[in-house]
N, C-alpha and C positions, 0 to 999 in steps of 0.2 A: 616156527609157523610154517604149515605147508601152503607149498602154493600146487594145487593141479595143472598150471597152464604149462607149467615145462615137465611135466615128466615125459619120457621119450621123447625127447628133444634134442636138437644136434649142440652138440658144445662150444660155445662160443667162439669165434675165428678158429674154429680147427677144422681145413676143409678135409675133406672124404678125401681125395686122392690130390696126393703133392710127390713129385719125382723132378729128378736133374738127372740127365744125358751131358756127360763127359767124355768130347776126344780130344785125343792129341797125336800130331802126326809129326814124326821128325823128318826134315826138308831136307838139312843136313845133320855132321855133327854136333855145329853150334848153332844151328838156327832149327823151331820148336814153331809149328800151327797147332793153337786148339779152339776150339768151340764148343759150346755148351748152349743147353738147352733148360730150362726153367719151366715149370710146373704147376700150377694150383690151382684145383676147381674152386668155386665162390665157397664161400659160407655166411652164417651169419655172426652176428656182433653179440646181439642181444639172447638171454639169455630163455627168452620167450620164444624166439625164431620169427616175431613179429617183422622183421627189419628187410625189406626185398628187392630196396632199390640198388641201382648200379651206376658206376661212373658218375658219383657225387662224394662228397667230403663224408665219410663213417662210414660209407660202405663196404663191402667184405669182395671184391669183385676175381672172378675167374682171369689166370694170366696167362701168356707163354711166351716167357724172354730168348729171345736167340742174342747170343754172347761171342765174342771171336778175340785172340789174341796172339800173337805173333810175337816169341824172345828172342833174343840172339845173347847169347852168352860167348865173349871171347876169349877170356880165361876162367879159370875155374874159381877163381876169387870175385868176378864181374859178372853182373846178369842185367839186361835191359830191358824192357817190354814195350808195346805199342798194344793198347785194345779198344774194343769196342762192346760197352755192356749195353742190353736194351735196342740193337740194330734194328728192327722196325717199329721202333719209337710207338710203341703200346702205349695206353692210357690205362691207369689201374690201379685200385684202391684197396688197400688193405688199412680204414680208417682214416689214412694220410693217402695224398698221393705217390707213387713208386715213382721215381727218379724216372728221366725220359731217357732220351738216348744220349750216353756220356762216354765221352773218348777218356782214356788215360795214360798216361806216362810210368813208367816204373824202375827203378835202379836198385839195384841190389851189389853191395861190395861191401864182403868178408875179411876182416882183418885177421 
């Protein structure tokens, strides 16, 4: 069955322009800054493109996460992290809501 209402219509959550900005700066030899940056214009959900709300539960909403993380490795077998994903605690849906601002911990050791 054809339906007219969607031809040339955008694709469901697949927005128009999505990018990530990645840097990383060495402080020292064991210790690592990086930051990052996160992307995506809105779209929509529905296959009709009927759907144009924002900042509600199933909406498709435009983001931009700033990201930051700081390692320090002391051996070459040990690696630690401290970050920060989401740092100005964005509000943003992509059908569910996108996690807010969340710190993390990381350990990495290679046998």
């Amino acid at each position: 069955m054809f339906d007219p209402s969607i031809v040339d219509n955008d694709f469901p959550r697949i927005p128009r322009w999505r990018s990530n900005l990645l840097l990383s700066y060495p402080i020292s030899r064991d210790v690592q800054l990086s930051g990052g940056l996160r992307y995506a214009s809105n779209s929509f959900g529905r296959l009709d493109n009927a759907d144009t709300g924002s900042e509600i539960f199933g909406a498709q909403d435009e983001f931009l996460f700033v990201n930051s993380k700081l390692s320090w490795q002391p051996s070459k077998s040990m690696r630690f992290g401290v970050g920060v994903d989401n740092i100005l605690d964005e509000q943003a849906f992509v059908f569910h809501p996108w996690p807010g601002r969340t710190a993390y911990l990381e350990s990495k050791f290679e046998f």
